[in-house]
Each structure stands twice: as structure tokens, then as C-alpha cells.
N, C-alpha and C positions, 0 to 999 in steps of 0.2 A: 264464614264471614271474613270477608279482607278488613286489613287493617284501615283503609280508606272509608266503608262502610261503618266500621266502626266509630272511625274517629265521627263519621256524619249522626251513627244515632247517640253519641253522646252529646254534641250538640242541638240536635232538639231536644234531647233529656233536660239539659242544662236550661235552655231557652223556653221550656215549658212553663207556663206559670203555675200550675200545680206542684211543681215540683222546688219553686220557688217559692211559693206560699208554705210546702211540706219544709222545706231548708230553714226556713223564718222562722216557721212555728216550734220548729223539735231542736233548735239551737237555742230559742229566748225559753222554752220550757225547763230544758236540759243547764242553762246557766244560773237560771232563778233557783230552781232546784237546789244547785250543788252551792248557789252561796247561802240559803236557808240552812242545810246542812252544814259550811263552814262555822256558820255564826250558834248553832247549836253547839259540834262542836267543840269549838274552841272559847264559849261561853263557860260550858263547864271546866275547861280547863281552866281557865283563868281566873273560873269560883276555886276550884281548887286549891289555886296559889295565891289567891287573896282574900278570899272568905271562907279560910279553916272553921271561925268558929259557927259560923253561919250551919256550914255542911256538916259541922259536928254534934248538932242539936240531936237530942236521942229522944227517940219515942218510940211506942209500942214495945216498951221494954228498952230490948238491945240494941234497935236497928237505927242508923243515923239518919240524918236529912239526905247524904251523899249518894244511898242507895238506890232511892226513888225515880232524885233525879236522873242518877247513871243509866237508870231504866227506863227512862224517856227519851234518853238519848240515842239510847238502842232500838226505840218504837219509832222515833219519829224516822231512825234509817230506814224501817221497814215500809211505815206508812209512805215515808217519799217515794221511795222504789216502785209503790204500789199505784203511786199515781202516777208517775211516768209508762208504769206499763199501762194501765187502763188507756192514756192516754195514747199509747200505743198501738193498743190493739184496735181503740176504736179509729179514733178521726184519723192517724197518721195512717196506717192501713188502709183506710177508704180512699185518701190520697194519693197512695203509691198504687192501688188500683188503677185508678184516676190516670195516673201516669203513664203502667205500662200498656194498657187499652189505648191510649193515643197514639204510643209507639210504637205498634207492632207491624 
């Protein structure tokens, strides 16, 4: 493939609207995401540094309130991950099919 050819099917790639609805969708997906994640977070950091004794409440014996939550904060990275990939694999996939079947 020449570099002229090239530069032509990136151009329809770009101009496709599938590919532009795929751009839309897995950038507003991927942003909402990662501030849901900052605001988790840096929520707990900030219980950390200003609500000692909130996080220091003890129950079930020894274990404190800090633990629980540190463990949801560890889930919710998991669970986020898991929906960007679902969302991944299904609809963004179907898209990018979508895509290079128009391009070929």
C-alpha cells in the first residue's frame, strides 16, 4: 500500500460515522470512568487526612472502618475495568467491525 493510498483510507476511516460515533462513545465512556475512579480515589484519601477518627472506628474485634472501605476501593477498580471491557467487547467491537467491512 503507498503512502498516498494510505493517507486516502484514513480518511474515510476518520469520516466514517461509525467510527465517529465509536470515538464519541469509548472517550465519554473512558472519561466518566476515570473521574468516577478519581473521586473514589481520592475521597478515601482525603477520609484519610481528615476523618482519622471516622476510619478508626473498630469493630469486629480488631479490624477498623479504614479496611472495608480500602477494599472498595480496590473493587470498584476492578468492577470499573470490567465495565469498560464489557463495553468493549460488546458494542465498541461491533463498531469497529462496522468500520473495517466499510473499509475494505
Amino acid at each position: 500500500m503507498t503512502i498516498s493510498a494510505a493517507n486516502d483510507l484514513v480518511r474515510r476511516v476518520q469520516a466514517d460515522p461509525n467510527f465517529i460515533e465509536l470515538e464519541r462513545k469509548r472517550s465519554s465512556l473512558g472519561w466518566n470512568l476515570a473521574i468516577l475512579m478519581l473521586v473514589i480515589y481520592y475521597g478515601y484519601v482525603a477520609m484519610l487526612a481528615f476523618a482519622k477518627p471516622f476510619l478508626g472506628i473498630v469493630f469486629a474485634g480488631v479490624m477498623t472502618l479504614a479496611f472495608p472501605i480500602g477494599m472498595f476501593v480496590l473493587l470498584s477498580a476492578i468492577v470499573i475495568t470490567g465495565i469498560y471491557v464489557n463495553r468493549a467487547n460488546t458494542e465498541f467491537d461491533a463498531l469497529t467491525r462496522k468500520i473495517v467491512e466499510a473499509n475494505q
